[in-house]
PAZAPA-4460 file (N, C-alpha, C; in steps of 0.05 Angstrom, whole numbers, plus 32768, in hexadecimal, padded with zeros to 4 digits):
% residues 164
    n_x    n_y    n_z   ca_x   ca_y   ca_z    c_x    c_y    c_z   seq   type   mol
   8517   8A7C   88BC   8501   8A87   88CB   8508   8AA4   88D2     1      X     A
   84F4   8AAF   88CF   84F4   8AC7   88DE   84F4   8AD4   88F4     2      X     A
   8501   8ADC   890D   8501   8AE5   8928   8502   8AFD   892D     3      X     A
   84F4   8B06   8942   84FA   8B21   8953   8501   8B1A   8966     4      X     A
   8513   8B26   8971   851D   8B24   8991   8517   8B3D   89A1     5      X     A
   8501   8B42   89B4   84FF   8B52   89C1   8507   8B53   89E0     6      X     A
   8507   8B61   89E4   8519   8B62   8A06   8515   8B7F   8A0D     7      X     A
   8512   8B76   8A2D   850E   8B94   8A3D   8523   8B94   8A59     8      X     A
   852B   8BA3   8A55   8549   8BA6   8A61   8552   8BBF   8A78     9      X     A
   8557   8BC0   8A8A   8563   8BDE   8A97   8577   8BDA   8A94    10      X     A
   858C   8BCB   8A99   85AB   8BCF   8A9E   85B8   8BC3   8A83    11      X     A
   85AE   8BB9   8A72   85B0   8BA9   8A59   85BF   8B91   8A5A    12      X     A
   85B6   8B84   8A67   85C4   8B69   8A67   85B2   8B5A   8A5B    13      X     A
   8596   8B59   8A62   858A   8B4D   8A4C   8587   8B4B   8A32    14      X     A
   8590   8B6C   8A30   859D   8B71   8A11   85A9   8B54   8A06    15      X     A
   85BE   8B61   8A1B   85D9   8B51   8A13   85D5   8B29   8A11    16      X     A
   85BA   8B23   8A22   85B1   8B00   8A1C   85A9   8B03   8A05    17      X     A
   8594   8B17   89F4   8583   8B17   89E3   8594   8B1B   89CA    18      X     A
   85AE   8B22   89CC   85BC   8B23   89B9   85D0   8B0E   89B2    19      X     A
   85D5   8B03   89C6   85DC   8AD9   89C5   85C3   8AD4   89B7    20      X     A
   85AC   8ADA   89BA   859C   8AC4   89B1   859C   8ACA   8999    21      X     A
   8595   8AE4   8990   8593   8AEE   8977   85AF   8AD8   8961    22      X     A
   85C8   8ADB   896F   85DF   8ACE   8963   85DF   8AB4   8961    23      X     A
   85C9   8A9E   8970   85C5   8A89   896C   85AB   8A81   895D    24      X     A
   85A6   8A92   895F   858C   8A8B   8941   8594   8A97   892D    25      X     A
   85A2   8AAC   8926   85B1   8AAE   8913   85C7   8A9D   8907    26      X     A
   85D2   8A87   891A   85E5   8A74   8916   85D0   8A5D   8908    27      X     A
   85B5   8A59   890B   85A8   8A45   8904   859E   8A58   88F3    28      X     A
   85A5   8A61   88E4   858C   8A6D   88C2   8579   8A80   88C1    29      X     A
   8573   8A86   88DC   8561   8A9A   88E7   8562   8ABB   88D9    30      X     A
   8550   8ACB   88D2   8555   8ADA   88CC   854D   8AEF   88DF    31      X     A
   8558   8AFA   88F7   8550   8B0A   890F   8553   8B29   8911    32      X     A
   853D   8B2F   8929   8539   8B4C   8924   8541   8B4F   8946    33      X     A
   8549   8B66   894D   8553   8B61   8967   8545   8B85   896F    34      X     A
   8535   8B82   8984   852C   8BA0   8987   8527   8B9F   89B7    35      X     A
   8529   8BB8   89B3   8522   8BB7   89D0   84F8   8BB9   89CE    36      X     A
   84E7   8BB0   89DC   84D2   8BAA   89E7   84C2   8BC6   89E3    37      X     A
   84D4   8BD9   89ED   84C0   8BED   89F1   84BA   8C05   89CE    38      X     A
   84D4   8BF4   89C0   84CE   8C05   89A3   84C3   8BF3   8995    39      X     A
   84BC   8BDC   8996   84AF   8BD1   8983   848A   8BD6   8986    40      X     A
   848C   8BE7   8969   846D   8BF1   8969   845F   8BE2   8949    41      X     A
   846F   8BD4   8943   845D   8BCD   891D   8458   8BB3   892D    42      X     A
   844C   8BA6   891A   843F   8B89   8918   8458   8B6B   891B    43      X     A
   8453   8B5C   892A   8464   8B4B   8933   845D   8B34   8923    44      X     A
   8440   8B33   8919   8434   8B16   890B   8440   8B0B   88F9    45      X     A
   8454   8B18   88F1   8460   8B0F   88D1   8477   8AF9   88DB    46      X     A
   847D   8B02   88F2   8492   8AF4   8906   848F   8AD0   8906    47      X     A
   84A1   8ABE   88FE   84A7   8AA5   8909   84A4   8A99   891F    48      X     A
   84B3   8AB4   8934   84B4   8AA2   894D   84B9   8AC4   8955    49      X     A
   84B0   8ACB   8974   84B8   8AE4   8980   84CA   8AD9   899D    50      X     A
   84D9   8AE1   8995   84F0   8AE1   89B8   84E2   8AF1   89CA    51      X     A
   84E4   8AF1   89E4   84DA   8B0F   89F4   84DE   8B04   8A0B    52      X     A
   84FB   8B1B   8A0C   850D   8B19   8A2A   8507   8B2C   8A41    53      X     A
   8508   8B2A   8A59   8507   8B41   8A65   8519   8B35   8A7F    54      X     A
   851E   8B41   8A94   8525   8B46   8AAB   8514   8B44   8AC3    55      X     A
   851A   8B3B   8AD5   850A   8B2E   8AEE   8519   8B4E   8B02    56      X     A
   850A   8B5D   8B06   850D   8B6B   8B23   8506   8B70   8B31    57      X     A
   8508   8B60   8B50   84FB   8B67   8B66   84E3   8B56   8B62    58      X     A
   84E6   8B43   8B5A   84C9   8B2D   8B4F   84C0   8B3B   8B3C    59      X     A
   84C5   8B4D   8B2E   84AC   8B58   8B1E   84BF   8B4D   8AFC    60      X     A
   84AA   8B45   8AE8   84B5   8B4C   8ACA   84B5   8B62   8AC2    61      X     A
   84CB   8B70   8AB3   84CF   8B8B   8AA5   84B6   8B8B   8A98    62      X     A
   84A7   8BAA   8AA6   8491   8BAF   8A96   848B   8BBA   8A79    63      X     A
   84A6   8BBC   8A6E   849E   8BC1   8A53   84A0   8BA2   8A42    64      X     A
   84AC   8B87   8A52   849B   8B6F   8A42   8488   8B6E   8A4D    65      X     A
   8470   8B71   8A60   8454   8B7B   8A60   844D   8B89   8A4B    66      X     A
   8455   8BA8   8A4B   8443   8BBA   8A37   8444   8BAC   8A16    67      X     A
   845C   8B98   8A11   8460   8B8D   89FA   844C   8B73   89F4    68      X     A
   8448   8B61   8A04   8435   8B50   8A07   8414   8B5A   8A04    69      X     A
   8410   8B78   8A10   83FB   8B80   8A11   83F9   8B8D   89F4    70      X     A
   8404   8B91   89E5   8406   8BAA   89D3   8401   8B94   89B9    71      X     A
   840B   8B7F   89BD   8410   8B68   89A8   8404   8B49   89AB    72      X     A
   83EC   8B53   89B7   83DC   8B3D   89C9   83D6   8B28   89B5    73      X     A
   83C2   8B3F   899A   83B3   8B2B   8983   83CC   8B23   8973    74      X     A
   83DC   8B28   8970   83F7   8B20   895A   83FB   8B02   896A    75      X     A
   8401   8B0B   8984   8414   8AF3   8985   8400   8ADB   8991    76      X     A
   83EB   8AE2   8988   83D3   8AC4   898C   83DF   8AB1   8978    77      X     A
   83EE   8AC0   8957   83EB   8AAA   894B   840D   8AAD   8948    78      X     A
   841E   8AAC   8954   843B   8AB1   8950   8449   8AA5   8967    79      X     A
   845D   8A91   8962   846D   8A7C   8976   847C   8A96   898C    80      X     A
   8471   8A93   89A4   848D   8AA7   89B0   849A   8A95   89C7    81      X     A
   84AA   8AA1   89C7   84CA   8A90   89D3   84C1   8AAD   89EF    82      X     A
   84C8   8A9E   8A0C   84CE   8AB2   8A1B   84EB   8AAB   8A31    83      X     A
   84F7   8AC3   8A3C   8508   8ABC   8A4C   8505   8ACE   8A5B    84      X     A
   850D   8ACD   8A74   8512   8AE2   8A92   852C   8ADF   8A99    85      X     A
   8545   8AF9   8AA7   8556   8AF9   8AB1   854E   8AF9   8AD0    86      X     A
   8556   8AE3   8AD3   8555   8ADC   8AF3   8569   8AE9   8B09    87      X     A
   8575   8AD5   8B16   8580   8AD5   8B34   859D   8ACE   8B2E    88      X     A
   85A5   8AE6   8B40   85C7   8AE2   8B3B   85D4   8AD6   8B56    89      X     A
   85BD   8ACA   8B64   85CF   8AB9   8B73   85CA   8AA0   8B6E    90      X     A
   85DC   8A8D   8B69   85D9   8A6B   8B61   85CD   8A5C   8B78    91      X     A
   85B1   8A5B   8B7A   85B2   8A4A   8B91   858D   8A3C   8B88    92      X     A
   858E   8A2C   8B90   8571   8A23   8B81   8559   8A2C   8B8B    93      X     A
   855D   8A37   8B9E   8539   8A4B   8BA7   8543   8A62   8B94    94      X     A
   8552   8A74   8B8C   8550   8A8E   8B84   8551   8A80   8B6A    95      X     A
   8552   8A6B   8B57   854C   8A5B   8B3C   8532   8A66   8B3C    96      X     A
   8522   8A50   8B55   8501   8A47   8B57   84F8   8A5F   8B5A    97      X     A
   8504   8A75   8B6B   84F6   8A95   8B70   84F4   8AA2   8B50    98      X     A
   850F   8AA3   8B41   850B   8AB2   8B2A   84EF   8AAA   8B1A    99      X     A
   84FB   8A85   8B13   84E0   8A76   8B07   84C4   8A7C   8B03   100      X     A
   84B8   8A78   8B23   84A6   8A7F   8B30   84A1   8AA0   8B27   101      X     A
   84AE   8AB8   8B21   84B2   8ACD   8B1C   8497   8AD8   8B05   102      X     A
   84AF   8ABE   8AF3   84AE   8ACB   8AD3   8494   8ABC   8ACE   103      X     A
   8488   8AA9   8ADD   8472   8A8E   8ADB   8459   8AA9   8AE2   104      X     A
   845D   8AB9   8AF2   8447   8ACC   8B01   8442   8AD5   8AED   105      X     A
   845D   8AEA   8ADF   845C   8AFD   8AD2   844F   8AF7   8AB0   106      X     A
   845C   8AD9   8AA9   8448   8AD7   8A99   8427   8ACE   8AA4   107      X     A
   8426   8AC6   8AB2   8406   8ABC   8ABB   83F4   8AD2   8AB1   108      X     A
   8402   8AEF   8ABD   83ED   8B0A   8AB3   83F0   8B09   8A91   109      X     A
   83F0   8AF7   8A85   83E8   8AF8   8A70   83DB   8ADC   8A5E   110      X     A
   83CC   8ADC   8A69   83C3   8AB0   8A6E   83BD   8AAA   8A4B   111      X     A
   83B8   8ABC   8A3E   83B6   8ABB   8A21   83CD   8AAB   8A1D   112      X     A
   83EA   8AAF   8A1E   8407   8AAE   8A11   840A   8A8C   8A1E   113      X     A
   840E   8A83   8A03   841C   8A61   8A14   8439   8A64   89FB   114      X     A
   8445   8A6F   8A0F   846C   8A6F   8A00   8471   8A4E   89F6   115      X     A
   847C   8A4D   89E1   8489   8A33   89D3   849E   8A28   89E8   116      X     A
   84AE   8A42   89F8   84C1   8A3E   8A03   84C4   8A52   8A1A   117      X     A
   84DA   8A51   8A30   84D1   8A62   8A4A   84E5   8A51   8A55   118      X     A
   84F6   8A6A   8A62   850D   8A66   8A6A   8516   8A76   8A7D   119      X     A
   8522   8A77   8A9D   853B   8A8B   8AA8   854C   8A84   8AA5   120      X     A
   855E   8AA3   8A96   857E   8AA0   8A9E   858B   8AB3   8AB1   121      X     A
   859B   8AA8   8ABC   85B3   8AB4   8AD1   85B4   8AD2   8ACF   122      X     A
   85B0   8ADE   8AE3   85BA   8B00   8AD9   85C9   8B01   8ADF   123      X     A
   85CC   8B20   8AE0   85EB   8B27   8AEF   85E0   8B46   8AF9   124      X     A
   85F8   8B4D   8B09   85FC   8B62   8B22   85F7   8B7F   8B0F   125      X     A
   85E7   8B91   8B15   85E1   8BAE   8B08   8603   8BB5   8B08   126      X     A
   8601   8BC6   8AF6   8619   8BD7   8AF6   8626   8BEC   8B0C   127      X     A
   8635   8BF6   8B11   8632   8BFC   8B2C   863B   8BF9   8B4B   128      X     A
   8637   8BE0   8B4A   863E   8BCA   8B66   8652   8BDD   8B78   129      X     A
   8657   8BE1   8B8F   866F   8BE7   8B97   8677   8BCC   8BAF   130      X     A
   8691   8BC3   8BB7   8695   8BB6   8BC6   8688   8B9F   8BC3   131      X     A
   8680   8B90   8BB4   867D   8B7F   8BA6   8682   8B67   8B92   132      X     A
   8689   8B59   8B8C   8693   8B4B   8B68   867B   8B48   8B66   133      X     A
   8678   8B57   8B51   8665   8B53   8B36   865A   8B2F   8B2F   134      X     A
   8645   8B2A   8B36   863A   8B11   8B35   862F   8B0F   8B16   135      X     A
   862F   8AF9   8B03   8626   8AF9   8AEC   8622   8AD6   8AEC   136      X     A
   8609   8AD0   8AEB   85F9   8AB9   8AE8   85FB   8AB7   8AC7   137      X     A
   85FD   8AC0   8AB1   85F8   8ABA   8A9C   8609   8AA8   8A97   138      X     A
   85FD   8A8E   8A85   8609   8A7B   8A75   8601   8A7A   8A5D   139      X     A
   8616   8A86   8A50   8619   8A8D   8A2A   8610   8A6D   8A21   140      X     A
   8618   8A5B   8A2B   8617   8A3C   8A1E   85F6   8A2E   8A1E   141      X     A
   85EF   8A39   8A35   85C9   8A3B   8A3F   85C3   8A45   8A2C   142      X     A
   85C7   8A61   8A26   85B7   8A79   8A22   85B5   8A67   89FB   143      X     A
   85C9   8A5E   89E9   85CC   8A53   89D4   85BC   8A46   89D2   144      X     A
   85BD   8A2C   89E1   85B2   8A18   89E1   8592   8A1C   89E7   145      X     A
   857E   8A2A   89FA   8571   8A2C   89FB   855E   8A3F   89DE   146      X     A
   856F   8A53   89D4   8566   8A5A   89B7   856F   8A4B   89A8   147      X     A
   8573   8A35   899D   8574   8A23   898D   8558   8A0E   8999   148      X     A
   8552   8A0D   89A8   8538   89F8   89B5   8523   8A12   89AE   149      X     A
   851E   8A2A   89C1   850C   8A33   89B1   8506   8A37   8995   150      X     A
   8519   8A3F   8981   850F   8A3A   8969   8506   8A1E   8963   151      X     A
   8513   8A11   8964   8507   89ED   8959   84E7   89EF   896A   152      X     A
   84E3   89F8   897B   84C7   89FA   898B   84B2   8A0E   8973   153      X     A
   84C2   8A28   8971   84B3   8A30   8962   84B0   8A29   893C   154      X     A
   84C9   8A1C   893A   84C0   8A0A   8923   84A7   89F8   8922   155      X     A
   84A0   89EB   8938   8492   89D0   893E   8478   89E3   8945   156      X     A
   8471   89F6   894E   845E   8A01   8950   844D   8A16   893A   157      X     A
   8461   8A1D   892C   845D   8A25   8911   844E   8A0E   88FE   158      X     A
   845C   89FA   88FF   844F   89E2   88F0   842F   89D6   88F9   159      X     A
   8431   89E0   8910   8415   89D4   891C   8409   89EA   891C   160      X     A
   840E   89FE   8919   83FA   8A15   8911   83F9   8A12   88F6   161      X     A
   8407   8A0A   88E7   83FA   8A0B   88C3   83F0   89F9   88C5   162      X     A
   83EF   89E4   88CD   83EA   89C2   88C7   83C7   89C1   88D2   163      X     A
   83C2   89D2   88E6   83A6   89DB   88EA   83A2   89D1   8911   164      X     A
***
């Protein structure tokens, strides 16, 4: 299959999820394209399945996965997309349900999109911190496992889009 992985990032840690995922669908046969959100300007339709990561800040989703959703509205009517949000770097189950709840809003502003798949993962602390330890919610073993389920989703949805 064919993938794009897009992601919108300030401090690049999402990068840095979108590039696990990229390595786990590349571990399953995948043939992936890995770009940040705000340079992808050609046509996405040719695409298998579209990843599209962004960042939760301050409740809001990174607005360039907005301007990307908006920009690529008619494409991805007929194209499986996989979504994920970097959440809450404190472990505690309201700031889970807060991120959740977040990325649930942020896609709502776009009621067209029903993702195959939709996910938060763990962030971590901007660069920077002083007086602090650096908090990092990411789990590499999640982050795998969950791109291995979205592709099989977007396999299974590919099929039911040819199948009629």
């Amino acid at each position: 299959m064919n993938v794009i992985i897009v992601y919108a990032t300030k401090h690049g840690s999402t990068q840095g999820v979108a590039g696990a995922v990229a390595d786990a669908l590349r571990e399953r046969g995948a043939q992936v394209t890995l770009r940040p959100a705000r340079a992808v300007r050609e046509p996405v339709a040719g695409y298998g399945l579209v990843v599209l990561g962004a960042a939760l800040y301050s409740g809001r989703w990174h607005r360039d996965a907005h301007r990307f959703l908006k920009r690529h509205r008619r494409e991805l009517a007929g194209v499986p997309v996989a979504v994920f949000g970097m959440g809450p770097r404190s472990d505690t189950e309201d700031a889970w349900q807060r991120s959740r709840a977040q990325l649930g809003r942020a896609l709502g502003k776009h009621g067209w999109l029903s993702p195959a798949a939709v996910t938060v993962f763990g962030g971590v602390d901007p660069p920077g911190r002083r007086n602090h330890p650096q908090r990092d919610l990411r789990n590499w073993q999640t982050i795998r496992v969950w791109a291995a389920q979205a592709l099989a989703a977007a396999g299974g949805a590919g099929r039911a889009m040819a199948g009629g």
